[in-house]
C-alpha positions as CSV (number, residue, x, y, z in Angstrom):
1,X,-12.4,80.7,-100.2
2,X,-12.0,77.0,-99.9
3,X,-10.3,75.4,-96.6
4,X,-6.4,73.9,-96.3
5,X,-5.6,70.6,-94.3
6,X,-1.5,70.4,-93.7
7,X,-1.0,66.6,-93.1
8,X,2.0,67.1,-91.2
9,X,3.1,63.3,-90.9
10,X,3.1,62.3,-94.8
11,X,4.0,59.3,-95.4
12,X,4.5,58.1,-99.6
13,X,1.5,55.2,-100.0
14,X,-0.7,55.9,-96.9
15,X,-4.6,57.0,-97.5
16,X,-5.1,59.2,-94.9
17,X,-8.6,60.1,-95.9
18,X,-8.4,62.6,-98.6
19,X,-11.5,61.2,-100.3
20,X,-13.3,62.4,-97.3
21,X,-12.9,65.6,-97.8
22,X,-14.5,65.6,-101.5
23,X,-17.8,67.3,-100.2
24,X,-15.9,70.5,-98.9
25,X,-14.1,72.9,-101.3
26,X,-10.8,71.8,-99.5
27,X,-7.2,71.5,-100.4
28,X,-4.9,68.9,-98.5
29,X,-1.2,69.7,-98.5
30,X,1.1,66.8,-97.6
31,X,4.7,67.1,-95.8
32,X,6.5,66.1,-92.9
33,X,7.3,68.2,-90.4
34,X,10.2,67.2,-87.6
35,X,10.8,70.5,-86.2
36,X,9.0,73.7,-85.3
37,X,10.1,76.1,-88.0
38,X,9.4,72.7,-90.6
39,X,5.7,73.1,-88.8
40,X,5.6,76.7,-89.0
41,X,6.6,77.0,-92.5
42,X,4.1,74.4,-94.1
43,X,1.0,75.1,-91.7
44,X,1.0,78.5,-90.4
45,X,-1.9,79.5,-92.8
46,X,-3.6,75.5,-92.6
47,X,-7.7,75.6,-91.5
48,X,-7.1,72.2,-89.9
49,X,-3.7,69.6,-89.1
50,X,-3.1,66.5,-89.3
51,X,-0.2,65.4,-86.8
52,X,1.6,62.9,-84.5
53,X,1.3,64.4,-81.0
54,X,3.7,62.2,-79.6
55,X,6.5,62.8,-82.0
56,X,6.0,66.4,-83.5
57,X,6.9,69.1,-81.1
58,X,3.5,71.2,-80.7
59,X,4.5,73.8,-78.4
60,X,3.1,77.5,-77.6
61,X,5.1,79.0,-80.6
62,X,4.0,76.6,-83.2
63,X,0.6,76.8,-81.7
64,X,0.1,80.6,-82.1
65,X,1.9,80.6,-85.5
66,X,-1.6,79.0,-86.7
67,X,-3.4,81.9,-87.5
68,X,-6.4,80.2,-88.6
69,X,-6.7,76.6,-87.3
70,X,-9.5,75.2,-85.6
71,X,-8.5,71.8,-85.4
72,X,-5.0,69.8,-85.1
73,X,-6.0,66.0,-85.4
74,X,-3.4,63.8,-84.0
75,X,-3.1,60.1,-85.2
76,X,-2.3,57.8,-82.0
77,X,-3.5,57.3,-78.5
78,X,-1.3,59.9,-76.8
79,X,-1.1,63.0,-77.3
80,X,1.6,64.7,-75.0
81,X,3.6,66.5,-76.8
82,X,0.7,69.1,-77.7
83,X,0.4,72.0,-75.4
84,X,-3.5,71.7,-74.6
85,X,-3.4,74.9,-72.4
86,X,-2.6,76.7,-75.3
87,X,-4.5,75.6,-77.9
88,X,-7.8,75.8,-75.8
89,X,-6.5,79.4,-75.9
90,X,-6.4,79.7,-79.5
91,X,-9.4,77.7,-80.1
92,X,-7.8,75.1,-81.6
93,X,-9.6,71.7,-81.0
94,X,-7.5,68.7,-79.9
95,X,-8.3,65.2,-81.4
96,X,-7.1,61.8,-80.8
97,X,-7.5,58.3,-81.8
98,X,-8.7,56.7,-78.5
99,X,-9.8,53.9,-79.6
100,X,-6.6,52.5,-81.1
101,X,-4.2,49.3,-80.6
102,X,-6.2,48.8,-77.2
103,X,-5.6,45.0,-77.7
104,X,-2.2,45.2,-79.0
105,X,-0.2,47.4,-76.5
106,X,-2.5,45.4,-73.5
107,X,-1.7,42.3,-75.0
108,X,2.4,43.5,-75.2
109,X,2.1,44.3,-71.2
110,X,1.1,40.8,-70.5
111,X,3.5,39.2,-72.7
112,X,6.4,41.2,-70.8
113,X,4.5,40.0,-67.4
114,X,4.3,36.4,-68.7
115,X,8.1,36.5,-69.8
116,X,9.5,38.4,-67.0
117,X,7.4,36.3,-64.4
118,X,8.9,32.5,-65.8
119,X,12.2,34.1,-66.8
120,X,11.8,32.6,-70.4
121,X,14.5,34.9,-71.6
122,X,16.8,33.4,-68.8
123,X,16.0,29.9,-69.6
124,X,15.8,30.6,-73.0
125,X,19.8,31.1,-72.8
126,X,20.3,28.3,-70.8
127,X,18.9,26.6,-73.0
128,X,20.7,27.3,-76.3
129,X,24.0,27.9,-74.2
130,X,24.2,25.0,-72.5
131,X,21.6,22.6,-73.7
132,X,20.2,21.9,-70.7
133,X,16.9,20.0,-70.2
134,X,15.2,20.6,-67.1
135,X,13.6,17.1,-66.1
136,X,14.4,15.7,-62.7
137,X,16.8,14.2,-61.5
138,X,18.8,17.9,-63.0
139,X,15.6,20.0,-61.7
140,X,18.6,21.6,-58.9
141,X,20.4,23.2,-62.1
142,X,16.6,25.0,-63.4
143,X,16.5,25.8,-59.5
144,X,19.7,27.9,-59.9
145,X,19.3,29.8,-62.9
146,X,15.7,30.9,-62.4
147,X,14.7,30.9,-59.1
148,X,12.1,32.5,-58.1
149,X,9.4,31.8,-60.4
150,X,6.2,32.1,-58.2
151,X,2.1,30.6,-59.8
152,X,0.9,33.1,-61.9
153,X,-2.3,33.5,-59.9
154,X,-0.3,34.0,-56.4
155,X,0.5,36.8,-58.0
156,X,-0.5,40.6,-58.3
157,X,-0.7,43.0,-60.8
158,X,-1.1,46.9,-60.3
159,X,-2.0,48.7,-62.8
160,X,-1.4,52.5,-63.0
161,X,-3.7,54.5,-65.5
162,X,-7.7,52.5,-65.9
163,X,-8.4,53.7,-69.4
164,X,-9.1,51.5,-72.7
165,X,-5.4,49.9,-72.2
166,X,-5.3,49.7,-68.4
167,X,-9.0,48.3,-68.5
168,X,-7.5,45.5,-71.1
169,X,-4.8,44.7,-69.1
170,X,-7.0,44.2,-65.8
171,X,-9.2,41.5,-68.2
172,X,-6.0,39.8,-69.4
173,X,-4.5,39.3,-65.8
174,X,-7.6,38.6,-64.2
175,X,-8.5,35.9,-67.7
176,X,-4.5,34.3,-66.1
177,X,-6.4,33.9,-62.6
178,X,-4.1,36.9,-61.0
179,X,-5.4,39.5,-58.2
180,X,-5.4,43.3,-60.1
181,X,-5.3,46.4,-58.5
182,X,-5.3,49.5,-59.9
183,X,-4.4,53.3,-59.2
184,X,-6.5,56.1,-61.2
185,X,-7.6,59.3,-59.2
186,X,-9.6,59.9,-62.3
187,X,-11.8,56.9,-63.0
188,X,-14.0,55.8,-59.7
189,X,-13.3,52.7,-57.7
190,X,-16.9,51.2,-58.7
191,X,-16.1,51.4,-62.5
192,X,-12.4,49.4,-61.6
193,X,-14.5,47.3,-59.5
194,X,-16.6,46.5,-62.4
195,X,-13.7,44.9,-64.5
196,X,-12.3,42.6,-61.6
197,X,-10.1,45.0,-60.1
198,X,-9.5,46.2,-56.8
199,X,-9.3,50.4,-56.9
200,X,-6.1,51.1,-54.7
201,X,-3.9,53.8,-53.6
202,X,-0.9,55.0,-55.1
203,X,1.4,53.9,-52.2
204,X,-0.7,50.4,-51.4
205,X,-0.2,49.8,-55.0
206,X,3.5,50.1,-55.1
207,X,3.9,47.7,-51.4
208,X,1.6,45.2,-52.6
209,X,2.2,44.7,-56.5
210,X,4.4,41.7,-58.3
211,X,4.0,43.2,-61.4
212,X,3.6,47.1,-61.8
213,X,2.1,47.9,-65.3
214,X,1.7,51.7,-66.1
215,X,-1.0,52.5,-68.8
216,X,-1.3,55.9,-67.8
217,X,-1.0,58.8,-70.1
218,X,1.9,61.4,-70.0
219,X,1.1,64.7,-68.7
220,X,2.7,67.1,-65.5
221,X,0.5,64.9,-63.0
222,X,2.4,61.6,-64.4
223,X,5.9,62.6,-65.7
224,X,8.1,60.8,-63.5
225,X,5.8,59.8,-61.2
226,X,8.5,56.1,-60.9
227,X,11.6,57.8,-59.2
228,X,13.7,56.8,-56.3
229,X,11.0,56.8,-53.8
230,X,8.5,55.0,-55.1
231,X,11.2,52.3,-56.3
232,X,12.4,51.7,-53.0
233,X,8.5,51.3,-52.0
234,X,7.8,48.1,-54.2
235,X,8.8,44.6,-53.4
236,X,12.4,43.4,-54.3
237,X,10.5,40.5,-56.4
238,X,8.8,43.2,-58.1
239,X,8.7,43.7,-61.9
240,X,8.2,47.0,-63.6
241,X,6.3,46.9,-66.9
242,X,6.3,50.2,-68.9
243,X,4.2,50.2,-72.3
244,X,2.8,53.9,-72.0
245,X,5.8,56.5,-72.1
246,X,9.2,56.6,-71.2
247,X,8.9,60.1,-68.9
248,X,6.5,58.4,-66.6
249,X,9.6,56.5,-65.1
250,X,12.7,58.5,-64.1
251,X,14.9,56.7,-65.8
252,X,18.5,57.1,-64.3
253,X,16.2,56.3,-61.0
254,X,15.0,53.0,-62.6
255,X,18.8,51.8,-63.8
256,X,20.3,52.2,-60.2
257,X,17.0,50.4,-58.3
258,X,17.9,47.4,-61.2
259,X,21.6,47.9,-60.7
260,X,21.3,48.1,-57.0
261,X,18.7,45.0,-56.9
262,X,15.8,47.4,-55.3
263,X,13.2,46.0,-57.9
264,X,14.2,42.3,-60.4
265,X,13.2,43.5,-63.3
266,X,11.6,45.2,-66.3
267,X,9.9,45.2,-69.2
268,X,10.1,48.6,-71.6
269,X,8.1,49.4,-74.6
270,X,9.3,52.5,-74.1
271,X,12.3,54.3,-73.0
272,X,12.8,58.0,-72.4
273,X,15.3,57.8,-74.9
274,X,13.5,56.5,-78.0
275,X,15.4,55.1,-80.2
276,X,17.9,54.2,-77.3
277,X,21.7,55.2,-77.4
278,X,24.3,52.6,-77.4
279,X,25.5,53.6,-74.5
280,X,22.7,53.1,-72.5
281,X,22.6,50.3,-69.6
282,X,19.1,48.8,-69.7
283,X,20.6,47.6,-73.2
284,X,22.5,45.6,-70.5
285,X,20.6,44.3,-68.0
286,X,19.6,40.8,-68.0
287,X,16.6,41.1,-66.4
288,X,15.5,43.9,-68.5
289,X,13.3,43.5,-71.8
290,X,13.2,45.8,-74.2
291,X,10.7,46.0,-77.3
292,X,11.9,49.6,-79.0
293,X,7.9,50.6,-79.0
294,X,6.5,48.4,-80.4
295,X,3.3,47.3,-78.7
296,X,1.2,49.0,-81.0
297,X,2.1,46.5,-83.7
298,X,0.0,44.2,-85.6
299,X,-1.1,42.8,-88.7
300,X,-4.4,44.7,-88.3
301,X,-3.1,47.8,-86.7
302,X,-0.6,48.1,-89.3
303,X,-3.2,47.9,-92.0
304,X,-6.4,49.3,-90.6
305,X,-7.5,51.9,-93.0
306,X,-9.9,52.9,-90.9
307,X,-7.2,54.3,-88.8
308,X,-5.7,56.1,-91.2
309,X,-8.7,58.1,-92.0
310,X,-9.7,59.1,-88.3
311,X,-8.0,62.2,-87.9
312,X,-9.4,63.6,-91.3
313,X,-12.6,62.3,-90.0
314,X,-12.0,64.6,-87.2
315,X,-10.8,67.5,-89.5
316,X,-14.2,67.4,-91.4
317,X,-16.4,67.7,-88.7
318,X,-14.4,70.9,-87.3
319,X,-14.6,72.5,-91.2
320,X,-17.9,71.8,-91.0
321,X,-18.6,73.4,-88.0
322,X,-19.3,70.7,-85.5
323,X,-17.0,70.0,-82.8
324,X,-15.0,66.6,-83.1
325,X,-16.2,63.5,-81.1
326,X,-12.6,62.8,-80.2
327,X,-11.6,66.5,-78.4
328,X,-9.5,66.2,-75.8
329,X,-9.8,69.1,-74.5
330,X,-13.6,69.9,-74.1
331,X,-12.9,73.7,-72.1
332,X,-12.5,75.1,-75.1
333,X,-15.8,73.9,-76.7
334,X,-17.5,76.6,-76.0
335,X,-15.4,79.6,-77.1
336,X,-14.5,77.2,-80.2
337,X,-18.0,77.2,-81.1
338,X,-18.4,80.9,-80.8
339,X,-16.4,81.3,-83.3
340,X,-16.3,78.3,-85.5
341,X,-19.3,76.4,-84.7
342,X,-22.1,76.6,-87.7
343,X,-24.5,79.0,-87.8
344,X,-28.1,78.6,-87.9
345,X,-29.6,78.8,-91.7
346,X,-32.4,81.7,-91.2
């Protein structure tokens, strides 16, 4: 009986890699799935998945539906929407593409920090309003409107999360001549050291910070780990730059610190509610920029085929067997290969 892949996140023109699974006596099934019973009915009986773990809901009940799956192979960095607890329970593998739009989303967090740090959205308006020019002797009137801009490297940038992203950041800011600090109780101080950074504590990095970029992933440990509190800690001159996930940041916190002045600014990729509602304020706010996700963009991200084809990459090595190089959840290795790892040829 030949294998059946469920590409859950069909989309009409993309080559997700069904060439690659020529060499197995496999069927791929394409559809989109938005909800759980839309999942449920199109995968329950699928040997391996293709998803969008961000986006699709993969909870316990879709996850124990799949009465034969070894694999759901998730296209994208993140992954959080996937219950990992219960899927290493049901030997289910969990891939991602780690490796993806490092440069893109680090260069996006710089941008915001370079925009948000010499106001050019503020001047910008000035600009086009008013037509002002901003040689002396009418330097008072750039004085008013944007003040304070500080030197880029008098300033300092914490970084929260030191994986691909957060390691790219740290290269940007320290390429700009800025001090970085970072915050990852997972990733030891002599590997942050390594890339220019200074390893810090959660709390020294919210005092000392000018810029707080957060490239950490979502999970229970960082789901709004930004409320209140740690607002009130940072530096009135402090800008919060969020290009990971909008549930790291409690965001009704975040609107009153930037209605109440607590922090000057931020810069969103990402919002809790994505797409945003009409009625929200950030949409606003000034000193708020907003970029409706999309720091993963680029010419070459947008096109890479290779990208396309790195979940089914994934999918083929658990059909065959083998668990995936991407898993990102190696406790369940071992029972997974118990029961679908290949078996010695006698």
């Amino acid at each position: 009986m030949g294998f059946k892949v469920v590409n859950t996140i069909h989309l009409p023109g993309v080559d997700f890699g069904e060439n690659l699974l020529a060499p197995l006596d496999a069927e791929l099934v394409n559809v989109f799935g938005r909800t759980e019973d839309e999942i449920i009915s199109n995968a329950a009986d699928a040997d391996a998945v293709i998803c969008s773990g961000p986006v699709q809901p993969w909870t316990a009940r879709v996850l124990r539906s799949l009465s034969k799956c070894r694999i759901i192979a998730s296209l994208g960095v993140g992954y959080d929407r996937i219950d990992l607890d219960v899927a290493t329970e049901c030997n289910i593998a969990v891939t991602n593409v780690p490796d993806y739009c490092i440069d893109e989303v680090s260069g996006m967090a710089i941008a915001l920090i370079l925009a948000l740090g010499r106001k050019l959205f503020t001047i910008d308006k000035a600009v086009r309003e008013n037509q002002i020019n901003f040689i002396p002797p009418s330097r008072k009137n750039l004085s008013d409107i944007v003040h304070p801009v500080f030197r880029m490297r008098d300033q300092t940038v914490g970084i929260i999360g030191f994986g691909k992203i957060g390691t790219a950041v740290a290269l940007k800011a320290r390429g700009l001549g800025m001090r970085v600090i970072a915050y990852d109780p997972h990733v030891f101080g002599s590997v942050i050291r390594s890339h220019g950074a200074e390893p810090a504590d959660f709390d020294t990095l919210l005092r000392e910070s000018d810029f707080i970029s957060i490239n950490a992933a979502l999970n229970e440990e960082t789901r709004n780990m930004i409320g209140d509190e740690e607002l009130r800690q940072m530096k009135s001159a402090c800008y919060l730059v969020n290009t990971a996930r909008g549930e790291i940041v409690d965001q009704p916190a975040l609107i009153r610190a930037l209605q109440e002045g607590v922090i000057a600014g931020a810069g969103l990729d990402v919002t809790t509610d994505d797409p945003m509602t009409e009625d929200n304020p950030l949409l606003g706010m000034s000193n708020v920029i907003l970029t409706g996700h999309s720091g993963w963009y680029s010419v070459s991200s947008d096109s890479d085929t290779e990208f396309w084809h790195k979940a089914m990459a994934q999918a083929v090595l658990a059909l065959k067997g083998e668990w995936p190089l991407y898993a990102v959840n190696p406790e369940a290795q071992k029972k997974w290969l118990e029961k679908w790892g290949k078996k010695p040829e006698k």
